[in-house]
PDB file as gemmi writes it, atoms N, CA and C in Angstrom:
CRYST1    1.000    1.000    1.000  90.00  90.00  90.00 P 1                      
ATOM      1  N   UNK A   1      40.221  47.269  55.371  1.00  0.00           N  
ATOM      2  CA  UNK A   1      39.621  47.938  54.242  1.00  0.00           C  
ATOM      3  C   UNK A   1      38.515  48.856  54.762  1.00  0.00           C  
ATOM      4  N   UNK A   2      38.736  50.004  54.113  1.00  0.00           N  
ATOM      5  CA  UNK A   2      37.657  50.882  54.450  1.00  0.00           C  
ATOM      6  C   UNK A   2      36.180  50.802  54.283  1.00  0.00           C  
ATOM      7  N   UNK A   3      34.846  50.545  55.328  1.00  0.00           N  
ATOM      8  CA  UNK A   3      34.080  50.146  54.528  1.00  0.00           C  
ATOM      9  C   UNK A   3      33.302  51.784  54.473  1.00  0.00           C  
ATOM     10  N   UNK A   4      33.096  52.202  53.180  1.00  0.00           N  
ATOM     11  CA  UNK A   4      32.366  53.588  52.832  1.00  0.00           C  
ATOM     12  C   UNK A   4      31.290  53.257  51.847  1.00  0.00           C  
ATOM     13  N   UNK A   5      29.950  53.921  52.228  1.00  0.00           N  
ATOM     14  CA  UNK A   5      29.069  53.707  50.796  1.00  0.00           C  
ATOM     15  C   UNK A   5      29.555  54.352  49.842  1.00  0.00           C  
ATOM     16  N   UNK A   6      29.120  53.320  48.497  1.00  0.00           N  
ATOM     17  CA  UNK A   6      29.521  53.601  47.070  1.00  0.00           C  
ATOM     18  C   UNK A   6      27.933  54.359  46.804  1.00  0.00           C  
ATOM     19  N   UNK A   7      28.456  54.464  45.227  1.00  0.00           N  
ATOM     20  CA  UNK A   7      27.492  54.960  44.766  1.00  0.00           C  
ATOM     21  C   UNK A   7      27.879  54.721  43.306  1.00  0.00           C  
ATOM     22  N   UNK A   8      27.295  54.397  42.542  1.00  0.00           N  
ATOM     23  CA  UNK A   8      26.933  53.587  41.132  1.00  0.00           C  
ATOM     24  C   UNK A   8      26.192  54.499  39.954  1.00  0.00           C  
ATOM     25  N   UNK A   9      26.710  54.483  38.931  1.00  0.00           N  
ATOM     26  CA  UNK A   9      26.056  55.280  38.028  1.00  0.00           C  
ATOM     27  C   UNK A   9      25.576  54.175  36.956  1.00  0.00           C  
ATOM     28  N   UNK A  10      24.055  53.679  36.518  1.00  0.00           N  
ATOM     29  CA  UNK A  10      23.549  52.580  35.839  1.00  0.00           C  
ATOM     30  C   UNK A  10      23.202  53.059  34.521  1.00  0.00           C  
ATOM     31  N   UNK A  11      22.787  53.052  33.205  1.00  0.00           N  
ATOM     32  CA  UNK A  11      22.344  53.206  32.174  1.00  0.00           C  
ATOM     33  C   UNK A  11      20.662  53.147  32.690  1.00  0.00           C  
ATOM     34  N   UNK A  12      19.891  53.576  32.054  1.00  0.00           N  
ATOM     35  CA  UNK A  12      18.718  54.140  32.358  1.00  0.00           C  
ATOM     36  C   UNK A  12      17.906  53.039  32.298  1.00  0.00           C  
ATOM     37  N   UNK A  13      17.885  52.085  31.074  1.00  0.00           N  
ATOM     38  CA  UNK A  13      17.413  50.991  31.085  1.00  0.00           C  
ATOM     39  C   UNK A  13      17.215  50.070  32.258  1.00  0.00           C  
ATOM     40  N   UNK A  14      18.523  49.918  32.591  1.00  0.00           N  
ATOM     41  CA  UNK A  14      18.787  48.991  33.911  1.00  0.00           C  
ATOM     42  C   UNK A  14      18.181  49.194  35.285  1.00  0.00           C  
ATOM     43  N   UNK A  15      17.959  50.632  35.142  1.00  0.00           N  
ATOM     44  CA  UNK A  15      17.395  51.374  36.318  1.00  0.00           C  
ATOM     45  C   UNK A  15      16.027  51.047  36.409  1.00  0.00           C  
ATOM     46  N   UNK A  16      15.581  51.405  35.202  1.00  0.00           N  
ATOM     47  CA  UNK A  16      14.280  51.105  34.890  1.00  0.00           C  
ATOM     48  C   UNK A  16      13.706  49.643  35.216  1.00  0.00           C  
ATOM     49  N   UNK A  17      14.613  48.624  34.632  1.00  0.00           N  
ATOM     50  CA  UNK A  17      14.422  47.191  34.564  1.00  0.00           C  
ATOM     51  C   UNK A  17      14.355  46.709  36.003  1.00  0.00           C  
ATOM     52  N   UNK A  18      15.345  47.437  37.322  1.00  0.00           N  
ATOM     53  CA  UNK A  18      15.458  46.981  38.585  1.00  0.00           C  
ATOM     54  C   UNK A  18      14.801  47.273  39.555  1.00  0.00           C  
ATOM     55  N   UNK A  19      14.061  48.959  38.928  1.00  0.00           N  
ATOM     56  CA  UNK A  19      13.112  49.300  39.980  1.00  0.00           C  
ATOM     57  C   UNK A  19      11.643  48.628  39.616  1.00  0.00           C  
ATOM     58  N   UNK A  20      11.292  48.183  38.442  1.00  0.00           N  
ATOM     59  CA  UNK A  20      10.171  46.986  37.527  1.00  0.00           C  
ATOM     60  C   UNK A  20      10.273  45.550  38.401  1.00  0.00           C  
ATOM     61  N   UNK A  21      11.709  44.998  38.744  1.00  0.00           N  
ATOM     62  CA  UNK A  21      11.541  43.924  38.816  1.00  0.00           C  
ATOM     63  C   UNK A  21      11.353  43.973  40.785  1.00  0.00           C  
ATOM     64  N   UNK A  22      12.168  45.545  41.316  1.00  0.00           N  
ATOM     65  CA  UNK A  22      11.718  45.284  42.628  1.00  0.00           C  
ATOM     66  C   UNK A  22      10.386  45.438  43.235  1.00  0.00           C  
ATOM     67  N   UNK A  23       9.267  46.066  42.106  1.00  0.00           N  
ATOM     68  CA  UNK A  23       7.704  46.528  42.151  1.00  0.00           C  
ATOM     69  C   UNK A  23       7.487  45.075  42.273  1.00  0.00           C  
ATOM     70  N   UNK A  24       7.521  44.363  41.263  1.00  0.00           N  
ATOM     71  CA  UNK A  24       6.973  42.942  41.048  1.00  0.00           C  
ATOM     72  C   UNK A  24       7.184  42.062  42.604  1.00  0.00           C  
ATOM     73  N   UNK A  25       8.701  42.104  42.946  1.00  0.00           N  
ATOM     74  CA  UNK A  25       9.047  40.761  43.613  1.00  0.00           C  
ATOM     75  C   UNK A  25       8.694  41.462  45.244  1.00  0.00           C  
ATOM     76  N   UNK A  26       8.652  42.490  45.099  1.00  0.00           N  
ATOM     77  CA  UNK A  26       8.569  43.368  46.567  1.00  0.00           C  
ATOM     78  C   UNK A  26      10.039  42.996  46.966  1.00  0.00           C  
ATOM     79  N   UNK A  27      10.928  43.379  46.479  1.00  0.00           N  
ATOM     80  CA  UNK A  27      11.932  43.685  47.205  1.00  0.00           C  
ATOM     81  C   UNK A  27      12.869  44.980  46.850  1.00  0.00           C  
ATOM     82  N   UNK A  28      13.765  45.277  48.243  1.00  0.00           N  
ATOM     83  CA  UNK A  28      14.399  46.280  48.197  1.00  0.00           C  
ATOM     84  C   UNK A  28      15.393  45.883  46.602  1.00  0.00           C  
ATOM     85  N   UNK A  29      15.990  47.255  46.150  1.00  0.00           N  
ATOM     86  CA  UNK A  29      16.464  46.959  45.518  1.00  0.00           C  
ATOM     87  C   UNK A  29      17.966  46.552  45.196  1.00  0.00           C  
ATOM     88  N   UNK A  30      18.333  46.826  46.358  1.00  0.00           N  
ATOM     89  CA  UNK A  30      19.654  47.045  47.043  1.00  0.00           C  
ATOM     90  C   UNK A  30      20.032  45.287  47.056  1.00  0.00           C  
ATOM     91  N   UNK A  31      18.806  45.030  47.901  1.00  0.00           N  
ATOM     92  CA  UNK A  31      19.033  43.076  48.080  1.00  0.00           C  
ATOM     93  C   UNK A  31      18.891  42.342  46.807  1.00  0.00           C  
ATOM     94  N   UNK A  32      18.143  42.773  45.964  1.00  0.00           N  
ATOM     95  CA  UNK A  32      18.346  42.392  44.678  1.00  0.00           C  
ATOM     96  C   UNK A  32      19.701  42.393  43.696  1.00  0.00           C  
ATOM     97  N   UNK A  33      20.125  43.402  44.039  1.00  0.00           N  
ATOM     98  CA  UNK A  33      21.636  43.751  43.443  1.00  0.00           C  
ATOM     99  C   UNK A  33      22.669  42.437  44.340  1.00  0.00           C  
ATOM    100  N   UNK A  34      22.595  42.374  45.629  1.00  0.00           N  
ATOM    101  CA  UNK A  34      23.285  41.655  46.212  1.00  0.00           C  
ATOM    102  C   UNK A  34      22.590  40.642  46.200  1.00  0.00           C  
ATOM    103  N   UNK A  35      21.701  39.928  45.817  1.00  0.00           N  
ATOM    104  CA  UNK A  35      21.506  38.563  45.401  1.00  0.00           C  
ATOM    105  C   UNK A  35      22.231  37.767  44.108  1.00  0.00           C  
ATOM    106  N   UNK A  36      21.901  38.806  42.990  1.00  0.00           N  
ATOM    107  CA  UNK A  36      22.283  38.988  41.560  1.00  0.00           C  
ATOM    108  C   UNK A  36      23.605  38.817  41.980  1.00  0.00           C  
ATOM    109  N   UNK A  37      24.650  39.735  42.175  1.00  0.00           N  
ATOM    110  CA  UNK A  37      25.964  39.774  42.259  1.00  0.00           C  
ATOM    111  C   UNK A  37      26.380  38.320  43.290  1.00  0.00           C  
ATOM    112  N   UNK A  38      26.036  38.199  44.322  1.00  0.00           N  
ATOM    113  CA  UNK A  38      25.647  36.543  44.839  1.00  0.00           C  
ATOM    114  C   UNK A  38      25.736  35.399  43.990  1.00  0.00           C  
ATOM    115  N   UNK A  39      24.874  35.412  43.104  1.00  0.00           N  
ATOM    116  CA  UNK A  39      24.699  34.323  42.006  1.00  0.00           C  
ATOM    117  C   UNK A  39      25.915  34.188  41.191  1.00  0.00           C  
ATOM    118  N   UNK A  40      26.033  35.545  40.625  1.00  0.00           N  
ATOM    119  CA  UNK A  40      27.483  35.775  39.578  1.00  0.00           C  
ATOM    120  C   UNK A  40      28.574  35.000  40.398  1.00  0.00           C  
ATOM    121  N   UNK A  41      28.619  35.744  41.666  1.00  0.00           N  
ATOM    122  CA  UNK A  41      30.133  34.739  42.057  1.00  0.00           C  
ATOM    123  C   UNK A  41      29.965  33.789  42.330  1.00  0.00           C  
ATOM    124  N   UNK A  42      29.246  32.752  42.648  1.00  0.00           N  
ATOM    125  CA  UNK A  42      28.721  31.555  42.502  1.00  0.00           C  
ATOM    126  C   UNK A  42      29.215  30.747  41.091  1.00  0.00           C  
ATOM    127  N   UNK A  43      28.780  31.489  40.249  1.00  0.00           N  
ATOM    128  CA  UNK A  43      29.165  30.622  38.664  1.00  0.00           C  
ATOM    129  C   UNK A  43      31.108  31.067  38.055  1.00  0.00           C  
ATOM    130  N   UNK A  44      31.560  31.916  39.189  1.00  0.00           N  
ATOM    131  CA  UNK A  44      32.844  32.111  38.851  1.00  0.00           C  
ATOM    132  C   UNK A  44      33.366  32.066  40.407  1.00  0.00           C  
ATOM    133  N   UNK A  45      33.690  30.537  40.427  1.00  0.00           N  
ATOM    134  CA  UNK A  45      34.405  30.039  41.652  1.00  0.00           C  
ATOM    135  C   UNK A  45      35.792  30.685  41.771  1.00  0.00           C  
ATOM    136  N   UNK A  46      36.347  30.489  40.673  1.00  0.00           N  
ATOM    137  CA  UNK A  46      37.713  30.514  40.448  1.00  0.00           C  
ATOM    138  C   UNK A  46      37.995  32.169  41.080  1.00  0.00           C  
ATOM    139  N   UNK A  47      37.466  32.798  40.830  1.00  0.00           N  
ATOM    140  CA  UNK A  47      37.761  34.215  40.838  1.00  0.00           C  
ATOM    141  C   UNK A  47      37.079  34.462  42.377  1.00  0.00           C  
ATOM    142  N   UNK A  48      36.307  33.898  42.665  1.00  0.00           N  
ATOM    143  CA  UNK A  48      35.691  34.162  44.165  1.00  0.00           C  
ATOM    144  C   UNK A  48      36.692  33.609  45.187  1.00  0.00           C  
ATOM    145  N   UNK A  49      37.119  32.443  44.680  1.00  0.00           N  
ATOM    146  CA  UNK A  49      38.383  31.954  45.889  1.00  0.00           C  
ATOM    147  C   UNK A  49      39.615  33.341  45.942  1.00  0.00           C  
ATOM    148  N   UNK A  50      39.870  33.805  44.608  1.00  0.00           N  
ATOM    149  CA  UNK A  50      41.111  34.577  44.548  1.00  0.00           C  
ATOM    150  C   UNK A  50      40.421  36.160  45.309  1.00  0.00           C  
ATOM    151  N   UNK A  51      39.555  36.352  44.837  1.00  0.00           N  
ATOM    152  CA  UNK A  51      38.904  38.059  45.930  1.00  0.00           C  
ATOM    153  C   UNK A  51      39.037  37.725  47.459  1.00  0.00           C  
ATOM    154  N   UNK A  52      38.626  36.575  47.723  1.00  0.00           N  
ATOM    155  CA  UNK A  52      38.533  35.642  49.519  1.00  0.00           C  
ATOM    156  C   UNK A  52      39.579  35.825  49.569  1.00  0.00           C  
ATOM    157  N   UNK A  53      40.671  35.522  48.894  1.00  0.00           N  
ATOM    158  CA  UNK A  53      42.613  35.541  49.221  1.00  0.00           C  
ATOM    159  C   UNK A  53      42.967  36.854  49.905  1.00  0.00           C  
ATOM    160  N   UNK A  54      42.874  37.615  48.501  1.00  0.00           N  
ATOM    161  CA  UNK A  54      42.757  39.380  48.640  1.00  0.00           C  
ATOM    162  C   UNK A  54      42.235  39.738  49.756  1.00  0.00           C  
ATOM    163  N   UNK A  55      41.105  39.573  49.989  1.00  0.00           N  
ATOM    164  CA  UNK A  55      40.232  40.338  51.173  1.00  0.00           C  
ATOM    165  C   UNK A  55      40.830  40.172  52.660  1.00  0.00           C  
ATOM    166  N   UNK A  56      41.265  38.431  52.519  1.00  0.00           N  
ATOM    167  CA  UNK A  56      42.004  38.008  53.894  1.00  0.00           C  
ATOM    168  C   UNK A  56      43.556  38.533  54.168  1.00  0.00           C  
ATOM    169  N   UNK A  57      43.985  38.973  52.910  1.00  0.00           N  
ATOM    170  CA  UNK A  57      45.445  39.639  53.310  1.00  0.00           C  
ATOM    171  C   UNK A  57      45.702  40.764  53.719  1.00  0.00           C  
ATOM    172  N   UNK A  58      44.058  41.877  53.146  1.00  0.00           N  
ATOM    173  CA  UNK A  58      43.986  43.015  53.256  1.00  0.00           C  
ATOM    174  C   UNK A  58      43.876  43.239  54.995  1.00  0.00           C  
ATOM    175  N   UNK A  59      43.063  42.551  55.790  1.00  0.00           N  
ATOM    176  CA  UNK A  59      42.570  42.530  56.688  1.00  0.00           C  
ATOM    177  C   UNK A  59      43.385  42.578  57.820  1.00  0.00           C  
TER     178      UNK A  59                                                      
END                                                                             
């Protein structure tokens, strides 16, 4: 799989809310996103085993 940077288009709010919460916690905001998204697949096992499947066949 190709790895290329993305680039994301957010609603303004959210933008607002992530660059607020990375002032507060001092962190990048980038690691915040990948913590967050971290957590999410955490509470959806089911679907994290099946992307792990995917990813290992792609490879």
């Amino acid at each position: 799989m190709a790895k290329k940077a993305l680039s994301f288009r957010f609603p303004e709010e959210f933008v607002t809310f992530l660059r607020t919460w990375s002032f507060v916690t001092e962190k990048d905001q980038r690691i915040l996103l990948e913590e967050a998204f971290g957590e999410y697949a955490e509470r959806r096992p089911e679907v994290k085993e099946k992307v792990k499947r995917i990813m290992e066949n792609l490879e």
